[in-house]
N, C-alpha and C positions, 0 to 999 in steps of 0.2 A: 388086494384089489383085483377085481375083474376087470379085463382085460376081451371083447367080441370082436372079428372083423365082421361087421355086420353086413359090408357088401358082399360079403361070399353069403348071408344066411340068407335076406333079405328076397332076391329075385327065386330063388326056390318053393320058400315060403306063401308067398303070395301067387305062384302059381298054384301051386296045390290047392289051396281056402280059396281062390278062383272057382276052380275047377270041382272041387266037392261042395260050394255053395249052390252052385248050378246044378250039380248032378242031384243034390239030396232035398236042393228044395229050402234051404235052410234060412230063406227071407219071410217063411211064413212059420214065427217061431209061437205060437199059441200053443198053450197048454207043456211047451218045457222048460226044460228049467237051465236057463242061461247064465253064465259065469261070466260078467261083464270087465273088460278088458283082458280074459286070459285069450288073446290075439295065437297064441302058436298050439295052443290047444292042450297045456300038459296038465290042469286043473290050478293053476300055483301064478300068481303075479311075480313074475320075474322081470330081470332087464332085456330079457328077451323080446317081453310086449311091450316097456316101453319104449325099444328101437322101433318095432313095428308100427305103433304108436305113430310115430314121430313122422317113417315113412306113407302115413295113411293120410296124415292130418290135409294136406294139398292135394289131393287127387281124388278128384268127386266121383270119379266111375265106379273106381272101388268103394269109396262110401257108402254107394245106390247100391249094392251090393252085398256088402260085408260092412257098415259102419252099427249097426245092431249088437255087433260083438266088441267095438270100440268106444261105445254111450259111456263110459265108467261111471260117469257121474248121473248116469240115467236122466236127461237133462232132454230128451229127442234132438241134440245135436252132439257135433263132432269137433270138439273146440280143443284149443289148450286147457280148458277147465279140465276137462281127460286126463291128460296132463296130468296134471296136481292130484286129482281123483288118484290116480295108480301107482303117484309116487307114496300118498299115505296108507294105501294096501299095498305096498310095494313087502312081497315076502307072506301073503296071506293064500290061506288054502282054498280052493272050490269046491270042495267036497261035500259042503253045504248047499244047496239050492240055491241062487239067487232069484231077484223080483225079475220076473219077463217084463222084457224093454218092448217098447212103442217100433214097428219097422220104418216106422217114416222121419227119415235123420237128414238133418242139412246141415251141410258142409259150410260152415262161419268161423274161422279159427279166430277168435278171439282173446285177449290177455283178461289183464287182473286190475283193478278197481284202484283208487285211489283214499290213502288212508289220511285222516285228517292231518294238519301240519301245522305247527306250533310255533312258534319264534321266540328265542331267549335273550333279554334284553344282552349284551356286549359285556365284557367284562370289561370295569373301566382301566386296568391295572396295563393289561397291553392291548393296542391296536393288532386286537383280532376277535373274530365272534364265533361263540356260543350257541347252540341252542338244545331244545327240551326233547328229550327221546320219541323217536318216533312211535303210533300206536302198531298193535298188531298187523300185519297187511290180512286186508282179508280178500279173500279171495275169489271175489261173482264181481260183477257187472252190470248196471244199467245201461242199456242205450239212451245216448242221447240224440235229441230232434236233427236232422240231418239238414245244415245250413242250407240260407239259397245263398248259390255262386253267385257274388257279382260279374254281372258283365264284361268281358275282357274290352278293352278298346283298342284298335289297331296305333302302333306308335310309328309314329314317323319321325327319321333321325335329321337332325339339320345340326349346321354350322354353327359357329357365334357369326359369322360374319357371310349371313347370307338371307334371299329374298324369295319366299315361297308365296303362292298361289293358292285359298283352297276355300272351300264352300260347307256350311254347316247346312247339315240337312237331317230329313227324319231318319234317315240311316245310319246316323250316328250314334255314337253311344251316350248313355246320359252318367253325369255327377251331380254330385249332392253338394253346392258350393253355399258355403252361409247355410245351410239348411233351407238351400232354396233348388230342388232339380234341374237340371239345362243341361240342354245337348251340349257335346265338349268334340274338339279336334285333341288329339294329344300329340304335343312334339317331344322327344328329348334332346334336350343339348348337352355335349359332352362340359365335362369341366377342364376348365384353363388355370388354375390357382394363380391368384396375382392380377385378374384380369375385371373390369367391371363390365358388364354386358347391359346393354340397351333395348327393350321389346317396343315395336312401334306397330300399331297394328290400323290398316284403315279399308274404309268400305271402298269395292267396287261397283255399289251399285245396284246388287242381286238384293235390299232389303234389310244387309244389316247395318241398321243405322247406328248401335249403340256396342259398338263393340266392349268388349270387357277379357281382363285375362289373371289368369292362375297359376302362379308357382309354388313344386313341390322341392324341400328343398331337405336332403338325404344329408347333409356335412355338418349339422347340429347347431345351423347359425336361428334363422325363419321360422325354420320347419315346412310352414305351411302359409303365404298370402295371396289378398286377391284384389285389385281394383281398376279404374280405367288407365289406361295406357295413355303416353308410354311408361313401361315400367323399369326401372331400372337397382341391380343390386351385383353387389361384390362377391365372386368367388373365391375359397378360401380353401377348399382341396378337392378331393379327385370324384367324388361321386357325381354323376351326371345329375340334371334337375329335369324334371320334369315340367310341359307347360302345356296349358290348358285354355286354348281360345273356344269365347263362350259369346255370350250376350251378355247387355247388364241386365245384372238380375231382378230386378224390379219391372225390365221389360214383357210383355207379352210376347213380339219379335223376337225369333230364336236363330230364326233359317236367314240363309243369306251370302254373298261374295267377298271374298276378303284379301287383303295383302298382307304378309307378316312381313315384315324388316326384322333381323338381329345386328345390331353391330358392337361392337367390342374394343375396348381403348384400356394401354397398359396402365393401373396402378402402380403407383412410388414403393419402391423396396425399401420396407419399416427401416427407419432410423436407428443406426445400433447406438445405445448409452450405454458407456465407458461407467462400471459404477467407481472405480477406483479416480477417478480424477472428476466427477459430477456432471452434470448437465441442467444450464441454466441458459434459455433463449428467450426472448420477447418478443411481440411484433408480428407472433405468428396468426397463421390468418387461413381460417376455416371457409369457404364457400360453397357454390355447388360446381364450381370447378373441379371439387376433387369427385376424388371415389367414396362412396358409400360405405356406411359402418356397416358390416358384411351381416350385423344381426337385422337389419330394417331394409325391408325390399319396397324399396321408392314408386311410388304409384301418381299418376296424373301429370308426370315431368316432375315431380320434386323428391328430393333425397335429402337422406340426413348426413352428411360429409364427418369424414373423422380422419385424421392423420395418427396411424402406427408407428409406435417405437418397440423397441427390444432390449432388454438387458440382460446379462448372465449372470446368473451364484454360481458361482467357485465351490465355497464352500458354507459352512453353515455352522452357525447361526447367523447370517446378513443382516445389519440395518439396514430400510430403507427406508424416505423417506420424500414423499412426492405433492409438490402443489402447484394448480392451475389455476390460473390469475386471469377476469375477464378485466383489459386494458379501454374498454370505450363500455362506457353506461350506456349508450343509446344502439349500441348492437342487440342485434335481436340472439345475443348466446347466453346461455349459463349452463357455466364450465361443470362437465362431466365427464368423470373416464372409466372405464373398465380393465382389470387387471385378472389375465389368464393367467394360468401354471403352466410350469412346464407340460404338461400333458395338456393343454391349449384348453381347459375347464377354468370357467371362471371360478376365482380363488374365494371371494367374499361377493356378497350381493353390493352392484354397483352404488345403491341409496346408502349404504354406510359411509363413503368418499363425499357424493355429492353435497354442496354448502359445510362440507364439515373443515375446510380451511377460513371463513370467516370473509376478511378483507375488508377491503375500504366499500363493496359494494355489494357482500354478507351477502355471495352467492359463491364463492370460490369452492372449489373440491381440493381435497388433502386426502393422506394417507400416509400411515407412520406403522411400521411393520417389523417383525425379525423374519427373512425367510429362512425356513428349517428342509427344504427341499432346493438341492444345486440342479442346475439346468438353466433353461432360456424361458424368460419371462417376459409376455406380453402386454403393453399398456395402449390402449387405443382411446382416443382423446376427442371428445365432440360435443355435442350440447346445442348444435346451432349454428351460426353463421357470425363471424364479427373476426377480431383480434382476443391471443389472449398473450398470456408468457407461461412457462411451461419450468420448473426448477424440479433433479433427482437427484440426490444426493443419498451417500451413505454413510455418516456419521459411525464413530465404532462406539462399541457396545463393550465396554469392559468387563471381564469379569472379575469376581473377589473368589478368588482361591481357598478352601477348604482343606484344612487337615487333622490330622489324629482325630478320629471319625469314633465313638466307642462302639463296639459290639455289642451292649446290652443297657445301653441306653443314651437318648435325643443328646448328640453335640453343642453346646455349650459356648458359643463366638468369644474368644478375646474380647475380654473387655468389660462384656457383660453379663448380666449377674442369673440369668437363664430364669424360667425353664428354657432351653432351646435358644432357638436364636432370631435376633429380632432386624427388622430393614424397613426399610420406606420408599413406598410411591409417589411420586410426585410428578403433577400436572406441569407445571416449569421445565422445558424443556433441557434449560443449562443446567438444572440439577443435579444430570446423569442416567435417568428413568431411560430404559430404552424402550421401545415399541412392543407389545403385549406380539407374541409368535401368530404369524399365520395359522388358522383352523387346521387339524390335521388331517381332513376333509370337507370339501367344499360342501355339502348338507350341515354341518357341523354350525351350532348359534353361537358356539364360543369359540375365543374371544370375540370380541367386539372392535372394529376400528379405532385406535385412539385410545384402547385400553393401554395398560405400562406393565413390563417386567424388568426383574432385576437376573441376570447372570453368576450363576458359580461355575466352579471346576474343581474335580474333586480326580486322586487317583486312587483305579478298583483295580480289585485282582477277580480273577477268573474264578467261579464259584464261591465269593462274597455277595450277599445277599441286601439291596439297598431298600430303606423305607425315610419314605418324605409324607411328612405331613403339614397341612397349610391352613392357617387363620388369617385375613386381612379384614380389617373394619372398617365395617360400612359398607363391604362390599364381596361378592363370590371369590374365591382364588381357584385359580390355575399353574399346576403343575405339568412340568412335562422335561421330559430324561433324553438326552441327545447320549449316542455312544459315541464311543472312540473315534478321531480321526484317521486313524487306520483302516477304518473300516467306513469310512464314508461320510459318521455323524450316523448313523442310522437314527430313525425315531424309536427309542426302547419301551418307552410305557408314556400316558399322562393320566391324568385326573383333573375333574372339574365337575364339582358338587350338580353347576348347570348339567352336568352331558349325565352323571350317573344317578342324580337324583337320591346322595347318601346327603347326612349331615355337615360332614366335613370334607374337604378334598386332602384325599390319602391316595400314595399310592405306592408301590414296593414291586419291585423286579431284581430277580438274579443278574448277574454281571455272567454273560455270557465268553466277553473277552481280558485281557486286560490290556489296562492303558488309561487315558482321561478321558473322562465323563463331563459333559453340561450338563445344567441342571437350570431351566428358566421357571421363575418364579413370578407370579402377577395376578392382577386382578382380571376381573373380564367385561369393567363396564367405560365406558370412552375417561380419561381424566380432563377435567378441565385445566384451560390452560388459563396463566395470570391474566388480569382485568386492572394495568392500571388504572383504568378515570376513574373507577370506586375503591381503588386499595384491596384488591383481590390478589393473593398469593396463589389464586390455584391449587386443584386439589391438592393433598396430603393426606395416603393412605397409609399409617402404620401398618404391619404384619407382621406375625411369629411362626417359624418352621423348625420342623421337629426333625434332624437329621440323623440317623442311627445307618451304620453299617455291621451288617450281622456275618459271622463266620460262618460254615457247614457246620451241622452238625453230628459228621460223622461220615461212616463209608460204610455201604452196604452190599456185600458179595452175592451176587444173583447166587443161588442154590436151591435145592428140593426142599431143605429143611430151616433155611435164610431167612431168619424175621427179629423185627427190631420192637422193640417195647419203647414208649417215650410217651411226654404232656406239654402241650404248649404251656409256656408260663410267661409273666407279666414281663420278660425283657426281651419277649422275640419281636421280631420287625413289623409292622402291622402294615397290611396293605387296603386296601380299598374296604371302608365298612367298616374300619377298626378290628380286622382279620388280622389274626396271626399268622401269619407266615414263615417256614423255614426250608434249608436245603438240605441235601445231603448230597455226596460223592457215590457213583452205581460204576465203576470199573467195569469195561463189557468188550464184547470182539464182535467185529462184522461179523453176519451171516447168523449171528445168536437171532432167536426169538426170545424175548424178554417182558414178560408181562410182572406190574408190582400194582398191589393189593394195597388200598390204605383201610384199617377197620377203625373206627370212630368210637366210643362209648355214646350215653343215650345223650350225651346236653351237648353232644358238637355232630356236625353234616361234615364230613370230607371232600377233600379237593384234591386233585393231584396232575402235575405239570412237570413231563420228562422233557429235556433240553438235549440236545444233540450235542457232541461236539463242533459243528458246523453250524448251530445256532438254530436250528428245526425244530419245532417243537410239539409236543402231544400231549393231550392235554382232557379232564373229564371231571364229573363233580356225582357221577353213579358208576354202577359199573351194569358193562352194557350187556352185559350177559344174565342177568336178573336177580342178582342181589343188592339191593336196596339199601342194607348197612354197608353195603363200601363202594370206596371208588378204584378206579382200575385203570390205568393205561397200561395200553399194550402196543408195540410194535419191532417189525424184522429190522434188527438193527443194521442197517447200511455203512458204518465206519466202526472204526475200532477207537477207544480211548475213554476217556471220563465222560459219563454223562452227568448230568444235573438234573436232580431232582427236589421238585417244587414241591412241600406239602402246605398245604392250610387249609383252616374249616371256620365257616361261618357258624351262628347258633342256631339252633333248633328255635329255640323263641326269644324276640328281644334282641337286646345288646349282650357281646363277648362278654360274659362271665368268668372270669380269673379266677376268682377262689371256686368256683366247680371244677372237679378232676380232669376234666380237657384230656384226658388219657387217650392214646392211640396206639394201634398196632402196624407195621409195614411189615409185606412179605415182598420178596425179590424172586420167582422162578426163572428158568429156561426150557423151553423146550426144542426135541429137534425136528426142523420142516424138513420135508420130503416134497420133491416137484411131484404137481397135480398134471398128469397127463390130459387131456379134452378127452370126451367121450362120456359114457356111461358107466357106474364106480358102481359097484358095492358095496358098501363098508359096516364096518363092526369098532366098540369101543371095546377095548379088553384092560386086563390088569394092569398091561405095560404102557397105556397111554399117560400124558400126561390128567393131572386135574388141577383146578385153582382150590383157597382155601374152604371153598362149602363142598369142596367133594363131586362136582360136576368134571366129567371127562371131557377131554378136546383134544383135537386134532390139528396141527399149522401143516400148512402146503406152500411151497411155494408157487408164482406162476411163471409159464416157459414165456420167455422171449421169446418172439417169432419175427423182430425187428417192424419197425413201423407203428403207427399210433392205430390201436384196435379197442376192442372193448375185449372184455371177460364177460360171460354170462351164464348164469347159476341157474339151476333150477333144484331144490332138494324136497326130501321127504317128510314128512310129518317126528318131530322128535328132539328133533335139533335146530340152532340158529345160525348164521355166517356173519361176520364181519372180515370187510375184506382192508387190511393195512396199504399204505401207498407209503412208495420209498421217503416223503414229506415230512410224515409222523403222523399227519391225518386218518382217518377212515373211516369206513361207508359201510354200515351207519355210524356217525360219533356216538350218540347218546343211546342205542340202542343195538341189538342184532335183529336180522333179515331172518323173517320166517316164510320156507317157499320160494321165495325170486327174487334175486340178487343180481344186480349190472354192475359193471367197473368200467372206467375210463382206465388206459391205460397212455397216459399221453408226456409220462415223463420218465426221465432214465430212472434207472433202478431196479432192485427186486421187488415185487410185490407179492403180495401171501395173503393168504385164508383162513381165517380163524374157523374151524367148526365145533361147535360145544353142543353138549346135553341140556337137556333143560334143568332147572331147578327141579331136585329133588326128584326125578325118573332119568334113568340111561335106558335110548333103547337099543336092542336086542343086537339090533342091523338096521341100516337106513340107505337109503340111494341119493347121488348125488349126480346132476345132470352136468356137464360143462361144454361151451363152446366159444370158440373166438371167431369175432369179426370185424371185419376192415374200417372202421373210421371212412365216412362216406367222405366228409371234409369239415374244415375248421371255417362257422364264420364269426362273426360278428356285426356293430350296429350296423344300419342300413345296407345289407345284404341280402341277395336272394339265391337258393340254387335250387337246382330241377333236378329232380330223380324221377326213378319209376320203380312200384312195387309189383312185385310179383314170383314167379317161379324160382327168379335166376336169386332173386333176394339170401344173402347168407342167415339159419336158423340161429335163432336166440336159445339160449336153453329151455325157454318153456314153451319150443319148438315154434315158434312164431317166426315167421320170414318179416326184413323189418330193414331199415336203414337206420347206420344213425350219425350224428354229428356233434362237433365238440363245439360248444358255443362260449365267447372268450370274449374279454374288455379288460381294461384296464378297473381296476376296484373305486379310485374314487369318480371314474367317470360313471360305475356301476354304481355308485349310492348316490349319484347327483340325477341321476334320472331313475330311481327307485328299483332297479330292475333291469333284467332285458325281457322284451316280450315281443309275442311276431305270432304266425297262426299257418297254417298248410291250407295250399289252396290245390283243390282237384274238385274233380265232378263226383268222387266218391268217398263214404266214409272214412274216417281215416283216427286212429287212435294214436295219443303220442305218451310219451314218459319223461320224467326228468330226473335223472341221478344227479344226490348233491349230499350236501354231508348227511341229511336225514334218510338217506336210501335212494329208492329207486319207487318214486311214486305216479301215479299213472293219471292221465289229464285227458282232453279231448281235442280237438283242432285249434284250440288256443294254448297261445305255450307265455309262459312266466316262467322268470328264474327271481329269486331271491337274493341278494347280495351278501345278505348276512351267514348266510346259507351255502353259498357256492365253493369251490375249493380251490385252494389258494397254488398260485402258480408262481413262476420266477415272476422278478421285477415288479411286482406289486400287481400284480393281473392275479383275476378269478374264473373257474369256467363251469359250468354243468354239460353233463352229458343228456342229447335229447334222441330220444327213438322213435322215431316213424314206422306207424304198421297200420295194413290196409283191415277194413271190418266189411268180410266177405271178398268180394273181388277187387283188384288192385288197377294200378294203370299208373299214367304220368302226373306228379303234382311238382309243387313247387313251394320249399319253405322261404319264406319272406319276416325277417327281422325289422322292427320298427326302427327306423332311424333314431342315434340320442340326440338328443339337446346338450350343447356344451355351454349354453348362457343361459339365465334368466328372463 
């Protein structure tokens, strides 16, 4: 590896090509014959020019100057395409003539385009996603039309509990309310959590007769309302709200004197319910004395009142069981409640509760649930004005224990005469039927409210491989695998024909720990309950489940020449699809690089899923380095001891074929990483590199800690790909390698590394590899804004771009109940962004989206994408701005 102190070469340099451009004239280059990008003059693209390069791109004098010799890509500008231009002649000679460049160059450092992006449906088997290899990155640029700025409006800060003075005029600034324009005053009010606030707004006198007012609401209840005052609504956490005095909008009258009132009065501290000893009250009594349900921002004096409670899961699986009783027919209520997560997201869409308890006045709301997530749980209760009675209770949920489980084929229950094993649903609540499990994300259509499961418990060992499969009649089934209580109940895998769209619900996961496993069983559509006045027993859904517990089969020693021959056959565990699945044992030490190869015959696709000893996992179904018959996971192994190794393969066409040879091959290498210095590399592949089984050479690097949350940024040569590994087992790209330009978040402990490979079927000769780290500007999330400024001081990216950037973070099922994160950069000038996620590093414009499915997976159930902010042409102050979520319907 080469190794320049460039700022010893760098101010020499540029004096000289100064000084001999002036002296010889050399801006009026007609009729010679130019070597575009050899910047130091020796005839040969070395890393010489592209330091030079790097230091020309920001500084327009010398452009006007000398950028004629830095066009590489002969384009009449001076961009980062250069860049890329002279990492792919990076090592080529001048001795040949090149084409005379154009002298008139402008200085636009510009990045790299955005390649089309694909989404792969989820695997249904565990709660995590997939998707489809990214395309080639290519590498040019369209401009896009340069937005117009909205209007800034001056904001004025006020109190909850105070009285301003103020007057709309044509000086003001206008919004677009309803889709109708009108001047606006903006106030913000800080938020008080807990408090309900008052807006009372009235004429002085100056002409506005019809006042009218607008709340922006950042905490995920509103969002967004608007009508006559006074207005009133409940806060719920910390982001201030914005408010917006206006006229009403139907008036012609816009201008005019005003008085704003705020006042503000405590909310009742939710009620905690005890679930172990229940809660049953009556008599209770909804007005508009209370505080407002904090999703409906009360307009005209009238609000919709709702009294909060709370309760806690311990642990999990919880029954619960909740019904709201309207006690007077001639109140104007019916009873309705809404049930948050612990992550304060509404769990189920509130219309599944609502009338679904019946009663004597066949408006009551109910809900009958397992919760599979411990934490504190929100129920807020309203519907109206009247009396109701309120009853929670948690009835237990027994399970039937499972034993002697066979390895090679579906378990058999005492008693009965098989296949498998058989149970019943039922609508009758004293039957024993417990409540179908909360959705394991709130987007999720399954289950349904009112659907029923039944409970096992089974005990696994650490590297036995589990497969459930599910029939109920008359109706969809749902499975779903809770692990050990040691370890929390984690959610391990589910399946539901609704959610995967296969035939049957199947699903199979390795046992990562040992200890006892749940196992809920159920359908997914409400059950009825009995009907004595017609002699109605209530549903009754029979069902059969197919329970197999499979061994490894085998242990596979990572080595140069390590490879394993085998076929699936008709007694391995099946998972999602009627996929065969198996494991194996891969013995390994920290600090190894371990990449394993599955090779397939022609009538099976491959799959393959390494498991950590710490339960992390990596996971692909191609292998991303461009072989096509196999799949490949790779990663720098962070702990030392047994990993787990997943293989299985779907069919090429059709259904699982058994009597077809199903033959496979696994290879296990290592190889050794070496830390990747920053800077500018030269590199070569020789004999003693590693290679995978098609004979393609590669290189692992590790990367240096430099402490603090930063990025890694790649820039390489034409020849080769990068995938960069993250300590998780993840990487970027999963389904693919980066060709060209490569970002990494580096925002969690660990080592992290670099994969660099050849391409199929060419190595070349020598290639250049750009690297640089930079600072993590900051971390936000929903309803956020922060202000940077681009320009000089900006840290370079490897494809010498000056840029900001930021790690963008939520929690995942807050991220799939609002589709995304998305937000947009606001400045007076162009501005280009990018988003790193499992598909790469792909490039957007002033609007920014992140994908859920897509983003990488973080502690505690959170996802993030890395976003970069770079200016197109000249820089200044902007400001990213994240769209507020929605945590309700």
């Amino acid at each position: 590896m080469q190794r320049i102190l460039w700022s010893r070469v760098v101010p020499r340099f540029w004096l000289w090509l100064l000084c001999a451009t002036v002296a010889l004239g050399a801006i009026r280059v007609d009729g010679q014959s130019i070597c575009l990008g050899d910047l130091d003059g020796d005839t040969s693209i070395t890393t010489s020019d592209l330091a030079l390069l790097q230091d020309l791109l920001f500084d327009e004098e010398r452009i006007r100057l000398v950028g004629y010799l830095a066009d590489a890509n002969d384009d009449a500008a001076v961009t980062a395409g250069d860049v890329v231009a002279l990492l792919r002649r990076w090592g080529a000679s001048c001795s040949t003539p090149t084409a005379t460049p154009r002298a008139s160059l402008t200085a636009t450092p510009t990045p790299t385009p955005t390649p089309t992006r694909f989404a792969r449906s989820p695997s249904p088997s565990v709660p995590t996603s997939t998707a489809t290899p990214t395309p080639t990155r290519t590498l040019t640029f369209t401009p896009s039309s340069t937005p117009t700025p909205t209007a800034v409006c001056t904001i004025q800060r006020v109190t909850t509990d105070s009285t301003v003075d103020g007057a709309l005029t044509s000086g003001d600034c206008e919004r677009t309310i309803n889709g109708t324009p009108r001047l606006v005053d903006v106030y913000e009010i800080p938020a008080v959590p807990g408090r309900a606030v008052r807006v009372q707004l009235s004429n002085l006198g100056g002409g506005l007769t019809a006042p009218w007012v607008a709340v922006i609401d950042s905490n995920g209840q509103f969002g967004f309302g608007h009508g006559r005052p006074p207005v009133e609504w409940t806060m719920v956490s910390g982001q201030p709200y914005l408010l917006y005095v206006t006229s009403e909008l139907s008036r012609p009258q816009q201008m005019g004197t005003y008085r704003l009132r705020l006042s503000s009065r405590p909310c009742p501290t939710p009620r905690a319910i005890n679930l172990s000893v229940g809660f049953s009250l009556s008599n209770l009594r909804l007005s508009s004395a209370d505080c407002a349900d904090p999703v409906h921002l009360g307009t005209d004096g009238r609000i919709d009142p709702a009294h909060t409670y709370t309760f806690q899961v311990n642990s999990v699986p919880t029954q619960v069981d909740i019904v709201m009783r309207q006690l007077v027919e001639d109140d104007p209520l019916d009873p309705m409640f809404v049930l948050l997560g612990p992550d304060g997201v509404e769990v189920v869409p509130s219309d599944q509760m609502d009338d679904a308890a019946g009663g004597p006045l066949g408006v009551d709301a109910g809900a009958r649930f397992l919760a599979i997530r411990p934490g504190t749980y929100t129920l807020i209760a309203g519907g109206g004005e009247g009396r109701y009675s309120l009853v929670v209770a948690s009835p237990q949920c027994r399970p039937t224990p499972l034993s002697n489980i066979p390895p090679d084929r579906p378990l058999v229950c005492p008693g009965q005469a098989g296949p498998g094993c058989q149970g019943t649903l039922y609508g009758n609540r004293t039957s024993g039927t417990c409540g179908a499990p909360l959705p394991v994300f709130s987007d999720e259509e399954a289950p349904i409210m009112y659907a029923g499961a039944n409970a096992y418990t089974f005990t696994g060992q650490r590297g036995e491989l589990v497969s459930v499969g599910l029939e109920v009649d008359g109706d969809e089934g749902y499975a779903l695998l809770l692990g050990p209580a040691s370890e929390g109940n984690p959610i391990v895998s589910y399946d539901s024909t609704v959610l995967s769209g296969n035939n049957a619900t199947q699903l199979s996961a390795p046992l990562t720990r040992t200890g006892t496993y749940t196992l809920l069983l159920g359908n997914v559509s409400p059950l009825s309950p009995p009907d004595s006045s017609v002699g109605d027993p209530g549903d009754v859904l029979p069902y059969r489940f197919y329970l197999q517990k499979c061994l490894p089969g085998g242990v596979i020693s990572p080595g140069a020449t390590q490879s394993l021959q085998s076929a699936f056959r008709v007694s391995d565990c099946l998972g999602s699809g009627g996929t065969p699945h198996r494991t194996y044992v891969v013995p390994a030490q920290a600090g190894q690089f371990l990449t394993i190869e599955m090779e397939g015959d022609e009538s099976i696709d491959p799959a393959l899923r390494l498991w950590a000893p710490g339960g992390s996992v990596s996971e692909n179904e191609d292998d991303p380095f461009g072989n096509r018959q196999l799949a490949r996971v790779s990663r720098l192994l962070q702990e030392s001891g047994d990993y787990l190794l997943e293989v299985y393969a779907s069919p090429v066409n059709g259904e699982f074929d058994f009597t077809a040879s199903n033959s496979f091959t696994l290879r296990a290498r290592t190889c050794v990483a070496r830390e990747l210095a920053p800077g500018i590399s030269g590199l070569s592949f020789n004999e003693l590199d590693c290679q995978f089984g098609s004979r393609q050479k590669y290189k692992v690097f590790t990367l240096p800690s430099a402490g603090g949350e930063r990025v890694a940024s790649f820039a390489a040569s034409d020849g080769v790909c990068l995938q960069a590994l993250l300590p998780n087992g993840e990487a970027i790209p999963a389904y693919s390698c980066a060709r060209g330009f490569l970002e990494v978040p580096m925002v969690r402990d660990g080592t992290y590394a670099l994969v660099i490979a050849s391409e199929p079927g060419e190595v070349p000769s020598s290639f250049v590899l750009w690297f640089r780290q930079c600072p993590l500007a900051r971390t936000v999330t929903y309803g956020e804004r922060s202000a940077g400024t681009l320009g000089s001081s900006n840290c370079q990216a490897g494809d010498g771009v000056k840029a900001d950037w930021y790690w963008l973070t939520a929690g995942e099922n807050l991220l799939r109940f609002n589709q995304g994160m998305a937000g947009a950069i606001d400045s007076v000038f162009r501005v280009l962004t990018s988003i790193t996620d499992t598909l790469g590093t792909t490039e957007r414009a002033q609007i920014i989206s992140t994908d859920p499915e897509t983003m990488l997976r973080m502690p505690q159930n959170n996802r993030g994408a890395l976003v970069r902010v770079q200016p197109v042409g000249a820089g200044g102050p902007y400001t990213l701005a994240i769209d507020p979520a929605m945590k309700r319907q």
